[in-house]
N, C-alpha and C positions, 0 to 999 in steps of 0.2 A: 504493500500500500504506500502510494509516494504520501511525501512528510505535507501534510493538506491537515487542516482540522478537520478530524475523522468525521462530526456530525453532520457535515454536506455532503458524503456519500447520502444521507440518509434523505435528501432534501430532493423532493419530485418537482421538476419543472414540466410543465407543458411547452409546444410549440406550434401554431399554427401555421399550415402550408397550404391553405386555401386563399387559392390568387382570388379577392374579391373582386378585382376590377371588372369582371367579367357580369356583375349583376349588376342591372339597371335601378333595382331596390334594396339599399344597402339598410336593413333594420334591426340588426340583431347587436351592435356595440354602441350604441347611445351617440355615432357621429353625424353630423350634418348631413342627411337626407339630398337635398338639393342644392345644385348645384350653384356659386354663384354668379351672377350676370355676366357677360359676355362684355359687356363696360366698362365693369366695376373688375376683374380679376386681368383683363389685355392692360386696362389701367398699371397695374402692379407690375404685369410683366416689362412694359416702358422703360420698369424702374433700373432693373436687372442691367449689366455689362459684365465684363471680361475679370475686370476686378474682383467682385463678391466672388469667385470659384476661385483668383487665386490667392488672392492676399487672407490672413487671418483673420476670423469676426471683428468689427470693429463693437463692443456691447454696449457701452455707454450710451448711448443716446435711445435705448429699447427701456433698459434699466430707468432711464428716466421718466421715460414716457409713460410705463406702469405705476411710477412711482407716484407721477402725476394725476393718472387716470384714479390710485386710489387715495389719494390725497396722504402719501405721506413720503416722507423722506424717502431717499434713492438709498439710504443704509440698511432700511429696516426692508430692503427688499433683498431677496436673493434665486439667482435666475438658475433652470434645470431645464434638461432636457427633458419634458414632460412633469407632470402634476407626479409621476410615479417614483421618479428619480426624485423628488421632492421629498418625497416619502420616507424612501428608503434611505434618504442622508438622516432625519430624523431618528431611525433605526441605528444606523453607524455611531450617532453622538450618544445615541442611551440605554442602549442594548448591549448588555456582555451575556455568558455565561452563567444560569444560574439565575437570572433577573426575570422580571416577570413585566409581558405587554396587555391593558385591557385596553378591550373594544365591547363590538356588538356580535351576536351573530344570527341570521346572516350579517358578515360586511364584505368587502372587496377583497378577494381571495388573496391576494398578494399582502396585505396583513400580515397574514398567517406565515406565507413564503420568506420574508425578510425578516420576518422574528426568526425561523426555523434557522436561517442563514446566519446570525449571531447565537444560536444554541440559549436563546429564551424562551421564556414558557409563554405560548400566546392563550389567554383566560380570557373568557366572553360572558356575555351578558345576554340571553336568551331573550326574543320580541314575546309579547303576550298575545293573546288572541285579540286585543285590541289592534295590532300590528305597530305597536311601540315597546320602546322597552324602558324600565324604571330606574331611574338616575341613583333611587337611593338604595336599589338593588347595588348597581356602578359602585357607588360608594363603599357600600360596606366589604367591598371584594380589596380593596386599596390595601397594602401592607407595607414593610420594609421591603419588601422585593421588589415594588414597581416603580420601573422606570422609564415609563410612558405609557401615556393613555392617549386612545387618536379613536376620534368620532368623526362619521362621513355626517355631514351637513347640509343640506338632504341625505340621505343615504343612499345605499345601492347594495341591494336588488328593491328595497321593501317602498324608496321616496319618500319617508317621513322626514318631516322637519321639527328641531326642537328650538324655542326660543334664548335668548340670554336668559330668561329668567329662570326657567325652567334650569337649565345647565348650571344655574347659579349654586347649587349644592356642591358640584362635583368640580366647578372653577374654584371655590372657595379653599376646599380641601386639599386639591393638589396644588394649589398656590401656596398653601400652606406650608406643606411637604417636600416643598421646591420638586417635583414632578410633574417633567415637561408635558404639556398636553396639546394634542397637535387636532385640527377642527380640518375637515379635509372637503373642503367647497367647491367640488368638483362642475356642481352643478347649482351651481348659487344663484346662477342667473335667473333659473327658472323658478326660484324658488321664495318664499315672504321677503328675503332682506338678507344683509352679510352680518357677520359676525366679526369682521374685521377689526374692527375698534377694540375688541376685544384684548389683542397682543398690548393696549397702551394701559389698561387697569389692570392687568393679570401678568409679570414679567415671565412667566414660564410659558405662554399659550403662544401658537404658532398657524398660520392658518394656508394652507394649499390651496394652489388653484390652478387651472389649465388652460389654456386655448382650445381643447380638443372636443366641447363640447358645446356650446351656444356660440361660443366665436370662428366656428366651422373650422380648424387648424389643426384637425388629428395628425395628420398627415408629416408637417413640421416639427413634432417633438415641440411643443414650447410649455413650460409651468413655470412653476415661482413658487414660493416662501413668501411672509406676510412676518414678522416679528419684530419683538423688542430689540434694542442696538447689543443689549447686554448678549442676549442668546445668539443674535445674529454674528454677534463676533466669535463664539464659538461654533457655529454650524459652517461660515466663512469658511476655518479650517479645512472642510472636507471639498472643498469649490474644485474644479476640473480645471483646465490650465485655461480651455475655452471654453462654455458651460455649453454655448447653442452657435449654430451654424452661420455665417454670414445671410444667407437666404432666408433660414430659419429667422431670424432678426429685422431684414427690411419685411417680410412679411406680416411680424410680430405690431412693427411700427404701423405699417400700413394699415391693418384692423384699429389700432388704438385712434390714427389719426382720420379711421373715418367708423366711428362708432355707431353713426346711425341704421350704419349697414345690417349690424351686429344687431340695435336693438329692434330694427323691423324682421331681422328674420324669427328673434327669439321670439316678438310678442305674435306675430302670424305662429309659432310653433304650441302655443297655451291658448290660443284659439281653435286650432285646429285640435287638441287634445281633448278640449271642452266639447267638440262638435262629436268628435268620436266616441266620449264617453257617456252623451248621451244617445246616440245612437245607438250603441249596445247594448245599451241598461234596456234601453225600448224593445231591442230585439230578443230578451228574454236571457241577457246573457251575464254574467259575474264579472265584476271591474273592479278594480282595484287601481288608481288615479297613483298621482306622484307628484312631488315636486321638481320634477326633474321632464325630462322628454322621452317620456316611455310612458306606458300603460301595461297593465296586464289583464287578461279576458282566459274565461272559459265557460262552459256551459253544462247542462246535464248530462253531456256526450263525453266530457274529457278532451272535448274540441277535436271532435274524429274528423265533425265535416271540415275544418276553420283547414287544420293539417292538413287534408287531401287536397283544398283548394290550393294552397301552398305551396305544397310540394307539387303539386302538376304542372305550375310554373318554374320555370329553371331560370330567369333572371329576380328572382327574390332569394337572401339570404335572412334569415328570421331569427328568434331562440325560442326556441318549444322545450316545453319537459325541463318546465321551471316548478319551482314548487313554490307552495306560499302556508308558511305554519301555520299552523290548526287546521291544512285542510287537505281531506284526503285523495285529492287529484295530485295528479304528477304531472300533467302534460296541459300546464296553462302556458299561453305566450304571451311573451313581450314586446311587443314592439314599437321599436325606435320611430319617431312620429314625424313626419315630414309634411312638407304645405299639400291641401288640399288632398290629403292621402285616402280620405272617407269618400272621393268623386273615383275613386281608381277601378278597373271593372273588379277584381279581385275584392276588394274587401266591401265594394257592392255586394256580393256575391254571399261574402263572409255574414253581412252584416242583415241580408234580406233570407240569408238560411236557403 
């Protein structure tokens, strides 16, 4: 066995080799559905020359730009190749051996994966049949072992949102404790309001965020950190020599300096979820809403017909044979919700049985 810390033999990664490009309905990972204008992205491409491929990221002026967009200093930001890499430096600064990570569960598998990868115990917090889960449950789990707690904000798979106030039990304690608590806003846009502000009254709390999901930029790899200067100067430490790509960066700017683009698709994306979820409800069928750009649906059938209609098209990519606790179907689906998706013949189809 070469000299490797032996517990990442023990650590399962998946890999996906499913070229998606090939489907005309991309619904199954929470990314921007449609496409954007033909205007608004040849705009962008203008931007591009011979430089951005060869010279080094220039980052500074993206860093600001977010910094600006969330009204706070350019320190308390810290830039990653995705909301995940966010994450996982998170893990790097507070995870050893023998430590202990709470969350929820379900949360966003990778949790689990980069706790496993520092050899910590990852401990969850079970949702109730109400489809939340209880802070003071969270709490009471807290000990000398834990050295970080990280809550999705909406969440993901289930879309709940919790308020400051609410959260106010388990911000208090681990502020207490000095145990970093990281608030992971993947999908903030869609959702009551940020939490941001939170990093300036609480010096331990840190908050994620992405391009890859209301700001249509899966694609580029772009997140960020949201923190105090204190913790920022030690999460800094683990910074990559370039965090994000030259490309990856005018593109980054480009969203920020035209934001309206951003907030017409999102709010066309909660309209159209609204349209859908009353639709189904009409056609006899079980929903489950989110704050986030998905929905979930099933029926008395287990969605036998929802699935055949689905799967008979071969440009739809979906996720089926989800589960949702306390209930004992297997194969409810989710789908990632794009403009005007309830007009499409398919989920006509779906939706008229």
């Amino acid at each position: 066995m070469l000299k490797v810390k032996k517990w990442l033999y023990d650590v399962e990664r998946k890999e996906s080799l499913i070229d998606k490009s090939k489907y005309k309905f991309r619904l199954d990972q929470s990314e921007r559905v449609d496409e954007f204008s033909n205007e608004f992205f040849n705009g962008f491409l203008k931007t591009l020359n011979q430089t951005d491929f060869i010279t080094y990221p220039y980052l500074h002026k993206l860093k600001n730009n977010i910094a600006l967009y969330n009204n706070v200093d350019i320190k308390n930001v810290f830039l990653t190749p995705g909301s995940d890499m966010a994450i996982k430096t998170m893990f790097e600064i507070c995870v050893s051996s023998g430590s202990e990570v709470l969350s929820t569960i379900p949360s966003f598998p990778m949790y689990d994966v980069y706790c496993n990868i520092h050899n910590g115990t990852f401990k969850t917090v079970k949702y109730n049949k109400n489809l939340t889960y209880s802070i003071n449950s969270l709490c009471k789990m807290v000990n000398d072992k834990t050295s970080l707690i990280i809550l999705a904000n909406p969440n993901s798979p289930i879309g709940d949102y919790k308020t400051e106030e609410e959260l106010k039990p388990i911000l208090e304690l681990s502020n207490k404790l000095n145990i970093p608590l990281l608030i992971d806003e993947a999908y903030v846009e869609f959702s009551p309001g940020t939490l941001k502000d939170l990093v300036f009254k609480y010096n331990n709390v840190c908050v994620s965020r992405t391009f890859s999901k209301a700001w249509g930029a899966a694609g580029i790899r772009l997140g960020y950190l949201i923190g105090d200067e204190d913790i920022m100067n030690v999460i800094n430490k683990c910074r990559i020599m370039y965090e994000v790509t030259g490309i990856t960066a005018k593109f980054g700017c480009y969203l920020l300096e035209n934001v309206n683009e951003v907030v017409n698709y999102r709010d066309s994306i909660i309209r159209e979820k609204e349209i859908l979820y009353d639709k189904l409800i009409e056609s006899g069928f079980d929903v489950v809403s989110s704050h986030a750009n998905w929905i979930h649906f099933n029926d008395n059938d287990n969605n036998q017909i929802a699935t055949n209609i689905l799967n008979d098209r071969k440009d739809i990519s979906y996720k089926g044979h989800t589960e949702i606790p306390y209930d004992d179907r297997d194969n409810w689906i989710r789908l990632t919700i794009g403009q005007n998706l309830h007009k499409e013949d398919f989920m006509k189809e779906i939706i008229n049985g």
